[in-house]
N, CA and C atoms as an extended XYZ file, in Angstrom:
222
Properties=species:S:1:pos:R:3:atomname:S:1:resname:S:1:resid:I:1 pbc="F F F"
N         1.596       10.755      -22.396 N   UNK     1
C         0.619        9.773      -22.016 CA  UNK     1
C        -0.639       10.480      -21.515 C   UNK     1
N        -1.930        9.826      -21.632 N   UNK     2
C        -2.888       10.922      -21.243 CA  UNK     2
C        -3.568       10.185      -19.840 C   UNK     2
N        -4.561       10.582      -19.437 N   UNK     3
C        -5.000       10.205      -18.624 CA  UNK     3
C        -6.141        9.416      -18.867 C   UNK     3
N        -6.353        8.155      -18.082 N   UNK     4
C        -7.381        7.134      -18.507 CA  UNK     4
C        -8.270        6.963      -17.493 C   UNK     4
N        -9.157        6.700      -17.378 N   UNK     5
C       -10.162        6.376      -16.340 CA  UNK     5
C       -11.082        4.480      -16.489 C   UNK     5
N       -11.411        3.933      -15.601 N   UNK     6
C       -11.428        2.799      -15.326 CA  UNK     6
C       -12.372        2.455      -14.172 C   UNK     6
N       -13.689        2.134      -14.444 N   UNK     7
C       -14.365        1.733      -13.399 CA  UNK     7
C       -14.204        0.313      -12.661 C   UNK     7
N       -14.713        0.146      -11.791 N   UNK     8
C       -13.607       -0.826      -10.442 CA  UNK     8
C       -14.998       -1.221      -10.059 C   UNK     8
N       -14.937       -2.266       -9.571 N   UNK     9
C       -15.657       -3.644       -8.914 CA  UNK     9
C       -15.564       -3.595       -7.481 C   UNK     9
N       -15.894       -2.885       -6.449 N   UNK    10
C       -15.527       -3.371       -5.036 CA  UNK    10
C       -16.368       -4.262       -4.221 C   UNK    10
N       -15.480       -5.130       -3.214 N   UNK    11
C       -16.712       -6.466       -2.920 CA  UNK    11
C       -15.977       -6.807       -1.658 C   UNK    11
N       -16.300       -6.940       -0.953 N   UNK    12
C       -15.809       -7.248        0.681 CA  UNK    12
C       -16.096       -8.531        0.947 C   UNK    12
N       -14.491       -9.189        1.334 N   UNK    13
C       -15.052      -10.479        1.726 CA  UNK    13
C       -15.131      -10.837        3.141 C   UNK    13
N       -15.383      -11.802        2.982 N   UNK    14
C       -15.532      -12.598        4.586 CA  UNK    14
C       -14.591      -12.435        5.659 C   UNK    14
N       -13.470      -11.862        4.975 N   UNK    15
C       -12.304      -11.706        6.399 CA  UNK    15
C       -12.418      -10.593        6.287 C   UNK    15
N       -13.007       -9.823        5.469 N   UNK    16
C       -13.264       -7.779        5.172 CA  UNK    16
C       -12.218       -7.233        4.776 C   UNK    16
N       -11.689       -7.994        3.688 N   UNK    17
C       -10.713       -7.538        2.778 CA  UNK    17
C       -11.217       -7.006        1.798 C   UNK    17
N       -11.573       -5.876        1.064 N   UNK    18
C       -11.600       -5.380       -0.551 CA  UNK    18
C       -11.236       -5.926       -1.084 C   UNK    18
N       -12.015       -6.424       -2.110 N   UNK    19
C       -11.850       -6.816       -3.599 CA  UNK    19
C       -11.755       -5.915       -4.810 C   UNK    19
N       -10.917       -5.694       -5.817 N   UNK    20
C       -11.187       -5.181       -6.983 CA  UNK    20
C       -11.114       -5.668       -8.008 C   UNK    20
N       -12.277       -5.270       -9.061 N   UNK    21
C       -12.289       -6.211      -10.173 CA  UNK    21
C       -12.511       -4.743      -10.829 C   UNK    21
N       -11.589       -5.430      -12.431 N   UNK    22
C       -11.668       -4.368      -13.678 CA  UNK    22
C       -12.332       -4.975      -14.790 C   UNK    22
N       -13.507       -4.537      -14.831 N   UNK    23
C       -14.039       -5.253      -16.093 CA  UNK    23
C       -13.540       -5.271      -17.078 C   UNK    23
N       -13.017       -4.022      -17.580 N   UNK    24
C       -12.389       -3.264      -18.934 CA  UNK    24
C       -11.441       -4.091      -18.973 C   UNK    24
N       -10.857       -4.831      -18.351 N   UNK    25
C        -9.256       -5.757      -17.848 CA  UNK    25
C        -9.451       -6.996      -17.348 C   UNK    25
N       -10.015       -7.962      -18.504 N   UNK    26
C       -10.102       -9.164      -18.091 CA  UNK    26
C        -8.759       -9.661      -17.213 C   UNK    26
N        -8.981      -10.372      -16.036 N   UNK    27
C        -7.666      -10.733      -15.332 CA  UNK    27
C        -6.783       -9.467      -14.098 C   UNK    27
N        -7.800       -8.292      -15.012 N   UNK    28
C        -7.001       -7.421      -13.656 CA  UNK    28
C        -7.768       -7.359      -12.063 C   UNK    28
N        -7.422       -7.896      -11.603 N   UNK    29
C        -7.715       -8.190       -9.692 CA  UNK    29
C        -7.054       -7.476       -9.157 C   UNK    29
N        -7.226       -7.295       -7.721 N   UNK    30
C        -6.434       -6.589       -6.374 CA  UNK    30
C        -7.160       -6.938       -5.035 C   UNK    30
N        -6.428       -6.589       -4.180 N   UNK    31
C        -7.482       -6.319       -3.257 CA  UNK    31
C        -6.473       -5.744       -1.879 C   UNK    31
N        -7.420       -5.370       -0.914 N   UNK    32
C        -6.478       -4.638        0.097 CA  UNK    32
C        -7.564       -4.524        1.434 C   UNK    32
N        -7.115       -4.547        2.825 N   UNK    33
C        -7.182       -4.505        3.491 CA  UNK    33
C        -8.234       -3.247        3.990 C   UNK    33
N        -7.788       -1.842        3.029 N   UNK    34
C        -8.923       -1.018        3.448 CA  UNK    34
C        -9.396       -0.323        2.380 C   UNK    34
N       -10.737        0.465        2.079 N   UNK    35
C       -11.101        0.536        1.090 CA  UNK    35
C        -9.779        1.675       -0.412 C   UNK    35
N        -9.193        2.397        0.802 N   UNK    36
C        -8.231        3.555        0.520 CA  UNK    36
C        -7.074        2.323       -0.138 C   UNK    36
N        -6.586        1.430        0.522 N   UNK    37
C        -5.245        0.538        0.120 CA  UNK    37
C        -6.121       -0.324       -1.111 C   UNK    37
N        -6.952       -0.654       -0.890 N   UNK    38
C        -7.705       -1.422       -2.464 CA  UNK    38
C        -7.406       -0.900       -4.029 C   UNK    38
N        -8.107        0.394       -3.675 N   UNK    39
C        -7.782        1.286       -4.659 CA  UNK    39
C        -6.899        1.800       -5.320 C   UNK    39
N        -6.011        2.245       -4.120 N   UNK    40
C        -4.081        2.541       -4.707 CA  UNK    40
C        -3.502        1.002       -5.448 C   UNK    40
N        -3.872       -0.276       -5.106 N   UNK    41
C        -3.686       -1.085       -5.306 CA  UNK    41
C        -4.184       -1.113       -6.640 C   UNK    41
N        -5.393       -1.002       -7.111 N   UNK    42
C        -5.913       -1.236       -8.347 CA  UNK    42
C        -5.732       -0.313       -9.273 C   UNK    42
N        -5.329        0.677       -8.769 N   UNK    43
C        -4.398        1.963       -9.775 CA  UNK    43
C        -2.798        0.973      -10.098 C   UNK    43
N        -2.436        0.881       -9.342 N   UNK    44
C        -0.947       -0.269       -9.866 CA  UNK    44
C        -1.228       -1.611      -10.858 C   UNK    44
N        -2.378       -2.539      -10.481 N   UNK    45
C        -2.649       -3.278      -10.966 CA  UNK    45
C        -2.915       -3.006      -12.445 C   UNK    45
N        -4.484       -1.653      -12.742 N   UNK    46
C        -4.434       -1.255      -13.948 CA  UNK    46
C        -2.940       -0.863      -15.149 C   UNK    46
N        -2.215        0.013      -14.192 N   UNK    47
C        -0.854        0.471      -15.122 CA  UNK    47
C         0.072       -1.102      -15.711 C   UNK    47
N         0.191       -2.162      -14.847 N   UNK    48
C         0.649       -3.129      -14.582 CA  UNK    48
C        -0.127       -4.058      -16.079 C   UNK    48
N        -1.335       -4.153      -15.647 N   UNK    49
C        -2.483       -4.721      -16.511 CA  UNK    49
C        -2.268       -4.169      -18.058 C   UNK    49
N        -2.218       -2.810      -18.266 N   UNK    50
C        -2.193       -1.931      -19.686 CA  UNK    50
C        -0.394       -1.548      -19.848 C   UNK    50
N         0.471       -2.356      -19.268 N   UNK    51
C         1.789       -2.359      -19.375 CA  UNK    51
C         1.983       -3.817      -20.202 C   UNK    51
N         1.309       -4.775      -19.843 N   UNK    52
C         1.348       -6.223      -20.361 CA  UNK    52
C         0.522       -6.101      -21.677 C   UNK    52
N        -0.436       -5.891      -21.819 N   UNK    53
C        -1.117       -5.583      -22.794 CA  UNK    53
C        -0.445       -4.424      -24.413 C   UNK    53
N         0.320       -3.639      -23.547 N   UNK    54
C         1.197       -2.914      -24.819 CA  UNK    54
C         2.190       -3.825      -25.354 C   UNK    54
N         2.749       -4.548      -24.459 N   UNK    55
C         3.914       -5.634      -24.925 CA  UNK    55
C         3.261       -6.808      -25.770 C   UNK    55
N         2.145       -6.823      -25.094 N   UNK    56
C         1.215       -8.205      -26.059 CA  UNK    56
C         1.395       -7.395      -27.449 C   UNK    56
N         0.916       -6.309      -27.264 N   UNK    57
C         0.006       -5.434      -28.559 CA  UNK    57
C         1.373       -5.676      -29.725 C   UNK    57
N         2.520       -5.573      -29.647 N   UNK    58
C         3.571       -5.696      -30.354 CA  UNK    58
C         3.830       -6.805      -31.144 C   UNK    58
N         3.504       -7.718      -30.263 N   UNK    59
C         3.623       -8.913      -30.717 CA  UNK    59
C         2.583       -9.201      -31.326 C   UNK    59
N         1.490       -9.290      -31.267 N   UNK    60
C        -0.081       -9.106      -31.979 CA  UNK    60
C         0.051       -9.099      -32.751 C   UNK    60
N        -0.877      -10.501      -33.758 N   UNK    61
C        -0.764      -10.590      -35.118 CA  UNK    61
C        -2.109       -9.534      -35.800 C   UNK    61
N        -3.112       -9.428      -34.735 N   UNK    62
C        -4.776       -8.696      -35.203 CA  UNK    62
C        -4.626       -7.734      -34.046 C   UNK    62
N        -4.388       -6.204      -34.839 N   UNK    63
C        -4.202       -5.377      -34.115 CA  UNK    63
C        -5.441       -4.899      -33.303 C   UNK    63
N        -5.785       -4.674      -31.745 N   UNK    64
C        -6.694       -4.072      -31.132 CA  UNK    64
C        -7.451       -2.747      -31.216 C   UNK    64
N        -8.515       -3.018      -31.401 N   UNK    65
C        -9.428       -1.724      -31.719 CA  UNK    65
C        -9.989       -1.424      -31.120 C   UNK    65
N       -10.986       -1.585      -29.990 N   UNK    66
C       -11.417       -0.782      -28.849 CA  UNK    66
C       -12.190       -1.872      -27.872 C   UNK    66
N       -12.595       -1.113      -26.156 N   UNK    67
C       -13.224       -1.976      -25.913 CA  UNK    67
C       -14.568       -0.997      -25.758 C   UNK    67
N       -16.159       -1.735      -26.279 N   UNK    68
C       -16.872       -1.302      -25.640 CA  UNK    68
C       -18.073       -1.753      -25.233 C   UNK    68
N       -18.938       -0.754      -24.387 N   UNK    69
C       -20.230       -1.048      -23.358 CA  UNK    69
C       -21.173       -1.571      -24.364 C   UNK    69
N       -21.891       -2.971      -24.242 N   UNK    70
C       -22.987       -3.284      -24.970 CA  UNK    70
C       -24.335       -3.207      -23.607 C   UNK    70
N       -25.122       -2.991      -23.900 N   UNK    71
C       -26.433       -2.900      -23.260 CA  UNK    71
C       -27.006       -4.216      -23.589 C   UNK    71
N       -27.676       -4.728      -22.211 N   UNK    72
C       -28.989       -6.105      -22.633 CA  UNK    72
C       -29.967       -6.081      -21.588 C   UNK    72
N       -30.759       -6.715      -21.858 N   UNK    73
C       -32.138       -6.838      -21.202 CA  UNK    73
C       -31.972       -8.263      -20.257 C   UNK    73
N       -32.078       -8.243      -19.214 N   UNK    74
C       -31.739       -9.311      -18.755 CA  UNK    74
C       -32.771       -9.362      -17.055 C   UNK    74
């Protein structure tokens, strides 16, 4: 297995809990209490996230081909 990398969303809410959001991973969330527990959290979530997604992939009638960065003017 190789190693993957994954940029993360962090956002503090109102009770000052961390938020994490995975763009690359529609649906993958976390969040944790401190910025250190967020993170370990969203390392589980990702493996968790791209664990469901291999099992989808099997079943998948239109096999997946990549995800990527589009640029816009906004």
């Amino acid at each position: 297995m190789k190693e993957r990398t994954f940029d993360v969303v962090l956002e503090k809410d109102e009770e000052g809990w961390f938020i994490v959001d995975v763009p690359a991973l529609p649906g993958c969330h976390t969040q944790g209490k401190t910025k250190k527990e967020a993170l370990e959290n969203a390392k589980e979530a990702i493996e968790l996230c791209l664990e469901v997604m291999n099992e989808k992939k099997t079943k998948r009638k239109t096999p997946f081909v990549s995800i990527e960065k589009v640029a816009v003017y906004a």
